[in-house]
C-alpha positions, -999 to +999 in steps of 0.1 A: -080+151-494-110+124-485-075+100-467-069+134-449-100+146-437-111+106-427-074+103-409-083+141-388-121+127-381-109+093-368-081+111-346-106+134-334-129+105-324-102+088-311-095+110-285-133+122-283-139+081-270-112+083-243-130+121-230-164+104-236-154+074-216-134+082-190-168+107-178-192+080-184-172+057-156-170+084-136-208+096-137-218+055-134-197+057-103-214+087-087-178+105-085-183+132-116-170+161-093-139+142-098-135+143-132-151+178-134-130+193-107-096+178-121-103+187-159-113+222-155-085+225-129-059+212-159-077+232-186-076+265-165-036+261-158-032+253-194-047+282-211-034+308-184+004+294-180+003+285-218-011+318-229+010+338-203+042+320-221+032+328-254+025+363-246+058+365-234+079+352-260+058+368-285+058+404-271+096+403-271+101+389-305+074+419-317+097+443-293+130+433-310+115+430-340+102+465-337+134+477-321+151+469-352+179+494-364+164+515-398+194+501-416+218+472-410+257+477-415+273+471-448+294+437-436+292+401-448+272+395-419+241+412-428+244+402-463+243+367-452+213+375-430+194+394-455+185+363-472+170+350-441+153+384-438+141+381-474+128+345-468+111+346-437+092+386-446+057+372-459+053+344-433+062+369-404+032+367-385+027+329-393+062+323-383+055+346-346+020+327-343+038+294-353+062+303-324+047+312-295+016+283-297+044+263-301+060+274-265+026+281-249+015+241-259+049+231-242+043+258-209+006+249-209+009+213-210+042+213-178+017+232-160-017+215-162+006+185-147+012+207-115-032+208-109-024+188-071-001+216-065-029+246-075-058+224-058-036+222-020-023+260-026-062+272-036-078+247-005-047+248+019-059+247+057-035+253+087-016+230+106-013+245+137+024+238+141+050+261+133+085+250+123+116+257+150+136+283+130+113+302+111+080+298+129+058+298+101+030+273+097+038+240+085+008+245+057+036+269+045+060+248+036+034+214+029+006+237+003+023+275-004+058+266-008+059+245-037+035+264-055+058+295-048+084+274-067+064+260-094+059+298-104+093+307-100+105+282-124+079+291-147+092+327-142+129+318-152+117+296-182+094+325-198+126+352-188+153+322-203+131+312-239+120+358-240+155+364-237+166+338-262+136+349-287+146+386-287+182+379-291+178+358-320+152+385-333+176+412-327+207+392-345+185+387-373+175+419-377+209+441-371+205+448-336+233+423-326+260+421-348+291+397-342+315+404-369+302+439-380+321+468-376+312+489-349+290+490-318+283+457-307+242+460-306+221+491-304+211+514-276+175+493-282+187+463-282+213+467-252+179+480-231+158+456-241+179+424-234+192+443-202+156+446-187+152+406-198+181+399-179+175+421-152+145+404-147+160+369-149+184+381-119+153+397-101+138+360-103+167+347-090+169+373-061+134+359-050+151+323-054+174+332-028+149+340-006+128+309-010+156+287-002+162+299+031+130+284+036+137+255+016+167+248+041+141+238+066+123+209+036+163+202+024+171+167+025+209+154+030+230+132+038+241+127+074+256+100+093+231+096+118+205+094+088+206+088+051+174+111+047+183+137+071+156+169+066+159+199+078+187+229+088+221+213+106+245+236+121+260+247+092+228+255+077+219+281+101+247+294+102+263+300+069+237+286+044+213+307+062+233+340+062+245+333+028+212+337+010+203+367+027+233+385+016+233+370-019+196+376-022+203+412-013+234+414-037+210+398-067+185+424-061+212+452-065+223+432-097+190+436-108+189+472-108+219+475-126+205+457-153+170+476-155+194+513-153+209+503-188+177+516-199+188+553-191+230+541-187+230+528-223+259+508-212+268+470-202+299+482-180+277+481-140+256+453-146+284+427-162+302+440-129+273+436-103+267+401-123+300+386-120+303+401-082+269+376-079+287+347-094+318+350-070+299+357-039+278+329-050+308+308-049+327+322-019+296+329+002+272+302-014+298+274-014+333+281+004+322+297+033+301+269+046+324+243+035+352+260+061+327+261+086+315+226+087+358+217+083+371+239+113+334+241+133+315+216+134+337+182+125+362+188+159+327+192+182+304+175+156+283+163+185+279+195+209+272+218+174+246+193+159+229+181+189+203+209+189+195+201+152+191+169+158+165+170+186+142+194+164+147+164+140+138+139+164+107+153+174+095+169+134+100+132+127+079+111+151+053+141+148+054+131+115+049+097+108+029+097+142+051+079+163+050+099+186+031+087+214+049+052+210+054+033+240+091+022+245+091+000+281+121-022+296+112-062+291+135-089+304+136-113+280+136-141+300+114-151+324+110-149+363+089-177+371+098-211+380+059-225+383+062-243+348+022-252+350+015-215+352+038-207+324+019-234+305-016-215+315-004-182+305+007-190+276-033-201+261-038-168+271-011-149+261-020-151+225-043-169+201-018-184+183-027-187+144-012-221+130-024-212+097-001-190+075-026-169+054+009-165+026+011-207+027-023-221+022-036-203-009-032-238-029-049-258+001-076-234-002-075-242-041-072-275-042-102-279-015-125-255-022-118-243-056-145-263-071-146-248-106-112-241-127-129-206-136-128-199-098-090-193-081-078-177-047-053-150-042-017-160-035-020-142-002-052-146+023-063-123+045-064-124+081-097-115+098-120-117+128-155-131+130-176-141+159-174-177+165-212-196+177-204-184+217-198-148+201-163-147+208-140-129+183-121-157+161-088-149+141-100-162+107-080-167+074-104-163+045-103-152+006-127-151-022-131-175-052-128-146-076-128-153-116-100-167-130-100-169-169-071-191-174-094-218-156-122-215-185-130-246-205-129-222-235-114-190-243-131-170-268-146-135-268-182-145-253-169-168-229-142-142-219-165-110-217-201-123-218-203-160-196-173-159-170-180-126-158-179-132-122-162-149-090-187-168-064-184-167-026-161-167+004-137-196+018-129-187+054-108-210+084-099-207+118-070-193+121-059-219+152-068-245+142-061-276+115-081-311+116-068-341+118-052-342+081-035-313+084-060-295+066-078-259+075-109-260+100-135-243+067-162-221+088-174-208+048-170-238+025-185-252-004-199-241-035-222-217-029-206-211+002-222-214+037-212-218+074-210-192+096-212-160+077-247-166+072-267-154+040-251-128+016-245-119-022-221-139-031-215-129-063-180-110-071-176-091-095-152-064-086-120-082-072-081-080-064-080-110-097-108-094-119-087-075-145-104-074-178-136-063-185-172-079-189-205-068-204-233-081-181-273-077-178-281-078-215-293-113-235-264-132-228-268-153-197-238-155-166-226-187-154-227-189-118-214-222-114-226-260-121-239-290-098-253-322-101-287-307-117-267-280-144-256-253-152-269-223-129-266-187-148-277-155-136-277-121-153-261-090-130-290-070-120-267-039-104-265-005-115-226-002-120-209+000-149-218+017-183-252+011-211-241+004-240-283+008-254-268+041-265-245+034-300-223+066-294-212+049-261-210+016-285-189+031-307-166+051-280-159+021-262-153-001-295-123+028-300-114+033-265-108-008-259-096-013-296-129-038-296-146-034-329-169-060-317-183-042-290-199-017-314-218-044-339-221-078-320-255-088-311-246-106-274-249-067-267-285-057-263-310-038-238-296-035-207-262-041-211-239-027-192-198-027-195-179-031-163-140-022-162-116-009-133-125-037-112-100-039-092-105-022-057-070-007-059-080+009-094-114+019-084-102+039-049-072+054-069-094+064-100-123+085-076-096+100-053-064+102-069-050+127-044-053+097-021-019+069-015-032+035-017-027+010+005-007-023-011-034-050+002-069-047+000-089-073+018-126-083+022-150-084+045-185-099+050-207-068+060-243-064+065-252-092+034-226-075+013-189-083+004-168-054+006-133-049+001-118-025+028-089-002+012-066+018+033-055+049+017-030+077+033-026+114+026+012+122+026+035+156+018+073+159+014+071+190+032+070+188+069+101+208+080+130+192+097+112+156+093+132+127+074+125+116+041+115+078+035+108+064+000+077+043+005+085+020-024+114+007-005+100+009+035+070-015+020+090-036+004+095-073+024+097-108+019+061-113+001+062-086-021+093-098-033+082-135-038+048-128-048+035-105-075+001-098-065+013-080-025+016-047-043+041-019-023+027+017-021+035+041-045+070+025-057+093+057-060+075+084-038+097+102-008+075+115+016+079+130+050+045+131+067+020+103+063-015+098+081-041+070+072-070+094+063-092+078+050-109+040+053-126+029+016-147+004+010-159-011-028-185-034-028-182-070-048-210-071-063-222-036-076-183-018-075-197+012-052-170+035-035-174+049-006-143+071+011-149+074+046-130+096+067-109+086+092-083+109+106-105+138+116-074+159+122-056+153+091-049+190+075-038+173+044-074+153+038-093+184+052-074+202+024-082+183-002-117+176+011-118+214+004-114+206-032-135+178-037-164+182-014-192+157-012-167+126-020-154+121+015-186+111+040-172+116+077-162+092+104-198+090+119-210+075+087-191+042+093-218+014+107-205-007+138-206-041+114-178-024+092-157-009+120-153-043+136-138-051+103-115-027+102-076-029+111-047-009+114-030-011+078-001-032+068+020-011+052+020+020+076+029+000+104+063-011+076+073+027+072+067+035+107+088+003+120+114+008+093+111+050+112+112+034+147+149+018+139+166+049+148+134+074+158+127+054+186+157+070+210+142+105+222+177+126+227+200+140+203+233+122+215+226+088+219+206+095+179+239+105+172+260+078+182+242+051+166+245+028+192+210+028+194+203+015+161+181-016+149+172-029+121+143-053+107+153-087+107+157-108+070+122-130+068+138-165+079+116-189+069+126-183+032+156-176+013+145-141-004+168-119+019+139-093+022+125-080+056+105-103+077+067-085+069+047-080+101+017-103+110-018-101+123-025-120+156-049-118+188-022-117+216-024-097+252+008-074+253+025-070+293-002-046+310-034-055+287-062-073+308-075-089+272-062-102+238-063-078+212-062-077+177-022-066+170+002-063+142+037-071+154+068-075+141+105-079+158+140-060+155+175-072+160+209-048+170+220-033+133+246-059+116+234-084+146+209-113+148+195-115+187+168-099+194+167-061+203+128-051+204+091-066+199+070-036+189+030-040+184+005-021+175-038-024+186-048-027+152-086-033+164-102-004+153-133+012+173-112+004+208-101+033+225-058+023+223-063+014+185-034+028+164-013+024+200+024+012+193+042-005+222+079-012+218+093-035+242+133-033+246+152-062+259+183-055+278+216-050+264+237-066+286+220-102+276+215-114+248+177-128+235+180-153+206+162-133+173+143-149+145+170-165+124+189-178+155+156-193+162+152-208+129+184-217+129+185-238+163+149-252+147+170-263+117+202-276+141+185-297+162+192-334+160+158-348+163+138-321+146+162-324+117+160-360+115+118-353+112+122-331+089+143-349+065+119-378+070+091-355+061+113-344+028+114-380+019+106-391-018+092-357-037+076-338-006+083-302+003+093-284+037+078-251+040+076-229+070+049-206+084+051-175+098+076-176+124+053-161+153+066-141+187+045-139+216+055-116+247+051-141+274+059-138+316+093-120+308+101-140+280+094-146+241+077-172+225+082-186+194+059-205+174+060-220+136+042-241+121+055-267+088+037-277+060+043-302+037+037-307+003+036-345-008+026-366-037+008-358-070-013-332-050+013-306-042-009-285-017+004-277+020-009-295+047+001-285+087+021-315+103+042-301+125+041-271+151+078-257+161+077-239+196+107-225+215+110-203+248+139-201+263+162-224+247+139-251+251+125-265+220+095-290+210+084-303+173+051-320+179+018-327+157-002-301+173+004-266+192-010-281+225+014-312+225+047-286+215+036-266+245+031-291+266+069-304+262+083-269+260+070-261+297+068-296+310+037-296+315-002-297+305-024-271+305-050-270+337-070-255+317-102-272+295-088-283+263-109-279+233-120-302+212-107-318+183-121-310+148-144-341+134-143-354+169-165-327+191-179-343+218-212-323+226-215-318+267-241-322+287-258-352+271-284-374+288-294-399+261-273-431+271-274-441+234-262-406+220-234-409+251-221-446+240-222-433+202-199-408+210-177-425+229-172-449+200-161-418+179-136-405+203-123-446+203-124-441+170-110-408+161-080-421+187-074-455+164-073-434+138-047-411+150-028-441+161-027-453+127-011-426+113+016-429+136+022-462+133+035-465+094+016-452+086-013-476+084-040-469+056-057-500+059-062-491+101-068-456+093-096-462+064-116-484+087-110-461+120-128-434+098-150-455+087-160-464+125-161-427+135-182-417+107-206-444+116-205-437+151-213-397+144-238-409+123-260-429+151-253-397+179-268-376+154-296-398+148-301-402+184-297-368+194-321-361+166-350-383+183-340-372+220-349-338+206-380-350+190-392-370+219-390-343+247-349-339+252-356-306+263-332-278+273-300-296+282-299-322+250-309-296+232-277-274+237-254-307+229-278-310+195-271-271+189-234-280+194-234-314+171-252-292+149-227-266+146-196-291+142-215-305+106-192-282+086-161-301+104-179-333+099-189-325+063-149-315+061-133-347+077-155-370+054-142-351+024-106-353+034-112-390+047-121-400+009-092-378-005-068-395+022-086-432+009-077-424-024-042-417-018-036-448+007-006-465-009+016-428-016+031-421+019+045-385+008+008-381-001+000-383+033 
């Protein structure tokens, strides 16, 4: 008895510590309306549907039980039964209790599941657009009519498990009789099961009339789409008519059951029920099968075409592609003026040389510092003001917390110590110095550069996975240096106390921890911090909310925040295909790379907006939903439901919009959409000639789709560069290139969200991304480099294969890595350019340009990083100085070519570090001495270039170091 009651109390805490917990997170994150609004929603629909079920089954067994005849027949049969009837008479009403809390745990439990369903019937606001063929509000078919069919099928279950109940009840109790002699069942028992089924058929009558609506959400197969939605031809007219007639022949059915309570007799409704089943067949199935045979196959294209153009438009009304631009482009250029060409093309596009999905380990291996500290596999592209306070693509991550990298894993160390990443890395995105290494604008350890001061601390991140337990005795390790170890103790207000023992003792049980609730690292001010993840946090406070696949940060206002993009979707727009977003976000990096998560892996939706922007901060974990599609009827719905936990567009400072972008993964479904949806009329949809498809990525050997990529690049009829996400399509089962479609992914501008499609001729043909790889890879020259650049153990790896719209034609840029020697991080060597058949593999992006046109630019070239030359300089000794560095730098480069020649190259970066040295020193007394305003610019400049300085002497040692491995180089 002690075992048993000990084993209830310790299942009752059990689940007491996962309630207890689960509100305490929520409370610490300001989002309890959440929890509250969800758990009394589930606790309502399981007491009503579960007590509504059991009232049902157990008012029909009481019925049939109380229907019982006064005296069974004399047959084996009820002799047989009369021992069950023996056995079972003093547990009666256990047995009926027993029962029916048995079926209304089952029926409460299906429907506390269906709470999304309740909360967008309850909260559901209009639409304002009204399907084509039954021109009812879309809300209808998006919030009322799935709730209409949730209750329906809960209607056919309660009929189905009442009629199966009062059968069995009646069987037992000589109501039914098998092998008896004489009538079948009684005059109570033939009414009573005949108003059961009667009432399953009435059920079934009011099915028939809900799928005439359904025809509208009905997704099929059809040649011109694999997820065709909505009515065809032969849905309108014969599905259509079909369930109107067999809806009215149900509800006659119907009545013939119910008039077997004053008929007595089974003779009508057996009739009226097997006239249902064959018109159901004839009417239901035949019928439209003869008229999609001898209608609609011999004029397939005249019948459908009307369908097909309500469709077309539900469709790109749906995913809002709509308004996408679709213009003629050439594909080749008109102008003959090569110095032009090579002037436009600067400006055409700030071309980013470093792949964000390649450097991860450069990033490591340079600026990793600690082994507790590690880097996402994929960076994020940004943009941050550069010193003249012009926007500058930037590739940047966080050096979050990585607990594989600890010196030693234990429970302290693990929970207590290592709780936390430290600071931002960030690069230009155009550029690479002179080793092949990224351009740091945020560097070191703690970080600084450009982004200015900020907490750097991180202790919510896309790596930070397990828990920690922070602000109490035991101290933090920030991170070590030359004078010790530097600890801190997390001074936010997230997470949970642990002062109080019950929460001790909850989490102890809720994290199988025993330790949590007894060890003495735990103390005043403690606090527990778990869902750290920005993906888990967004998810956890709005899970009505579809989560963008890749969260990225962002340096705002002295805080790091993560930005999440999250989308509101439904399944029920009428007449608009189906996509399963699992598969449309699905591309080369998310299947090479587990940490590029797709949305929502199995979900088929037909209407998607991104609603709402969210933001969690690094450092304390707060949440903030902001909203962002103010026209959204699916996020004003459930912003009905959860008021108070989605702030509104106004809210969002300027510092974070200019950190916002268009999101990854809606551009992927609404390109993978744009394959077919981008033709306008139902006959050339129909043909298929039309049809694209995204190309394979070809810069690796995955086979998945090429994933689109974030540049600054001025699109034909744009006066400025903007901030775009791209991506190219070739002709289905074809490789040259059929479309480039962009879209302003800049928020705060007014043509953000804007998607331009340009469409090259078909009469020509445009080389696409893998016959561009592939005349890369066949080139004599290029592959005689390249295999020189495999030699000994190095690695060849591609960056993103980049197109640029330029002057009629299409650019192609790529840059290759290499990974050599012992080190086994990429550096940049070579740049790969190609427009219009002609092709150039050169160090740099302004030498591969140059030969591809012909040509140098006219215009000012910028300056080398570790070799900026401040203008405007009148000191003749800071002059001379840096003339000596640009000598130099220049042997140095030399040296490289030639051999390459460590010995030449050590003491020409010896010479330029020395010579940088004495301008500085100069400039520095200028300054002192009365420079005034012009030095003083070139000293602001010189200034400004110590990170790149700071940078090449780093990777001049490193390079020193590795003098006698070539591959290292």
């Amino acid at each position: 008895m002690t075992l048993g009651v000990l084993a209830v109390l310790g299942m009752a805490f059990t689940m007491f510590a996962g309630f207890w917990t689960d509100w305490l997170w929520y409370r610490s994150v300001h989002y309890s309306s959440v929890f509250t609004t969800t758990l009394t929603t589930k606790i309502g629909l399981f007491f009503v549907f579960g007590l509504l079920m059991a009232v049902a089954v157990g008012l029909n067994i009481w019925l049939a039980h109380r229907l019982r005849p006064p005296l069974s027949a004399m047959s084996m049969e009820q002799q047989s039964l009369d021992r069950y009837r023996m056995a079972i008479a003093p547990y009666k009403k256990w047995l009926l209790l027993a029962i029916t809390a048995l079926v209304g745990l089952i029926a409460g439990a299906s429907a506390s599941s269906q709470w999304r369903i309740w909360l967008m019937w309850v909260n559901g606001v209009p639409f304002h657009e009204k399907d084509p063929q039954f021109h009812l509000d879309v809300a209808f078919y998006a919030f009322d009519l799935p709730w209409y069919r949730f209750l329906l099928g809960f209607g056919f279950a309660a009929a189905i498990l009442s009629l199966i109940a009062a059968a069995l009840t009646h069987y037992l109790y000589g109501g039914l009789r098998v092998t008896s002699p004489g009538a079948r069942a009684t005059a109570a028992a033939t009414g009573h099961l005949s108003v059961l089924l009667g009432i399953f058929v009435a059920l079934k009558a009011v099915a028939y009339w809900l799928d005439r609506y359904g025809l509208a959400v009905k997704s099929s197969d059809f040649k011109a789409t694999d997820n065709w939605t909505g009515l065809r031809y032969v849905d309108a007219n014969a599905y259509l008519p079909a369930k109107t007639i067999l809806f009215c022949i149900a509800v006659i059915c119907a009545l013939l059951f119910f008039a077997t309570l004053w008929r007595r007799t089974w003779q009508l409704p057996v009739i009226g029920f097997g006239l249902m089943v064959l018109s159901a067949i004839l009417i239901g199935g035949l019928y439209p099968a003869i008229v999609q045979k001898f209608q609609v196959q011999p004029n397939e294209q005249a019948k459908e075409a009307p369908y097909v153009q309500k469709n077309l438009k539900a469709t790109r009304e749906a995913y809002g592609i709509d308004d996408t631009e679709v213009s003629e482009y050439a594909g080749k250029s008109a102008t003959t003026d090569k110095a032009k060409l090579r002037d436009e093309a600067n400006d055409a596009a700030s071309i980013r040389i470093l792949d964000p999905n390649i450097v991860s380990p450069t990033f490591q291996v340079l600026q990793q510092m600690k082994n507790y500290y590690g880097f996402p596999t994929n960076l994020d592209v940004d943009r941050y003001p550069t010193k003249d306070g012009k926007e500058q693509d930037t590739v940047l991550g966080l050096r979050e917390l990585n607990l594989d990298g600890i010196p030693k894993n234990n429970w302290i160390n693990d929970h207590f110590r290592y709780t936390h990443g430290f600071g931002v890395v960030a690069a230009k995105g155009t550029e690479a110095n002179a080793n092949g290494e990224p351009v740091f604008t945020e560097y070191d350890l703690p970080s600084q550069g450009d982004l200015g001061t900020y907490e750097q601390r991180v202790y919510y991140g896309e790596k930070t996975t397990t828990y920690s337990i922070v602000g109490g005795p035991q101290k933090e390790i920030d991170y070590s240096d030359d004078d010790g170890e530097k600890t801190t103790s997390y001074r936010g207000n997230s997470g949970v106390n642990l002062d109080n023992p019950i929460n001790r003792a909850a989490y102890a049980v809720a994290f199988n921890e025993p330790q949590i609730l007894y060890s003495g690292a735990i103390g005043k001010g403690s606090r527990i911090l778990y869902n750290r993840t920005p993906k888990e946090r967004v998810e956890a406070v709005a899970p009505w909310l579809t989560i963008d696949g890749d969260a990225y940060p962002a340096v705002v206002k002295g805080r790091i925040q993560w930005i999440v993009d999250a989308y509101t979707t439904t399944n029920g727009y009428p007449y608009s295909s189906r996509t399963t977003l699992g598969d449309t976000t699905a591309d080369s990096l998310t299947a090479t790379n587990n940490s590029r998560a797709v949305v929502a892996q199995q979900n088929q939706v037909n209407y998607i907006r991104n609603s709402v922007k969210a933001t969690v901060d690094a450092y304390t974990g707060e949440v903030k939903l902001y909203q962002w599609d103010t026209k959204d009827p699916v996020l004003k719905t459930w912003m009905k439901a959860f008021p108070d936990t989605v702030q509104p567009k106004s809210a969002i400072s300027g510092d974070l919009m200019d950190h916002l972008r268009y999101p990854q993964d809606l551009f992927k479904v609404q390109r993978e959409l744009l394959t077919r949806y981008h033709v306008t009329d139902a006959e050339t949809f129909l043909t298929g000639s039309e049809v694209w498809q995204v190309p394979d990525d070809p810069t690796n050997k995955s086979g998945n789709a090429v994933p689109p990529y974030y540049l600054s690049m001025k699109m034909p009829g744009q006066d400025r560069q903007a901030f775009s996400l791209s991506t190219t399509f070739t002709p289905n089962g074809r490789y040259n290139l059929s479309a480039f479609m962009s879209v302003d992914a800049e928020a705060g501008t007014s043509d953000y969200g804007k998607i331009r499609i340009l469409k090259l001729p078909t009469r020509t043909t445009v080389d696409g991304p893998k016959q561009v790889q592939s005349q890369f890879n066949s080139e004599q020259d290029i592959a005689a480099a390249i295999k020189l650049l495999k030699g000994g153990d190095s690695e060849v790896e591609y960056g993103n294969l980049l197109t640029v719209p330029l002057d009629g034609g299409l650019l192609y840029v790529e840059p290759v890595y290499v990974r050599g020697g012992g080190l086994k991080y990429p550096l940049l060597r070579k740049v790969l350019v190609t427009y219009e058949g002609r092709t150039a593999f050169e160090n740099t992006l302004g030498e591969a340009l140059d030969k591809v046109f012909g040509t140098k630019s006219s215009a000012p070239k910028p300056p080398e990083t570790g070799t900026t030359v401040p203008p405007g300089t009148s000191d003749p000794t800071v002059k001379q100085a840096l003339e000596d560095a640009q000598k130099a730098f220049d042997a140095g480069q030399q040296a490289l070519k030639d051999g390459p020649d460590w010995d030449a190259y050590a003491k020409a970066q010896k010479d330029l570090q020395d010579a940088l040295k004495r301008a500085e020193e100069a400039q520095a007394k200028a300054d002192r001495t009365g420079g005034k305003n012009g030095d003083k610019a070139g000293s602001g400049e010189q200034d400004g270039d110590k990170a790149g300085e700071k940078n090449s002497e780093k990777n001049n040692e490193k390079n020193s170091e590795q003098s006698g491995d070539k591959n290292g180089s």
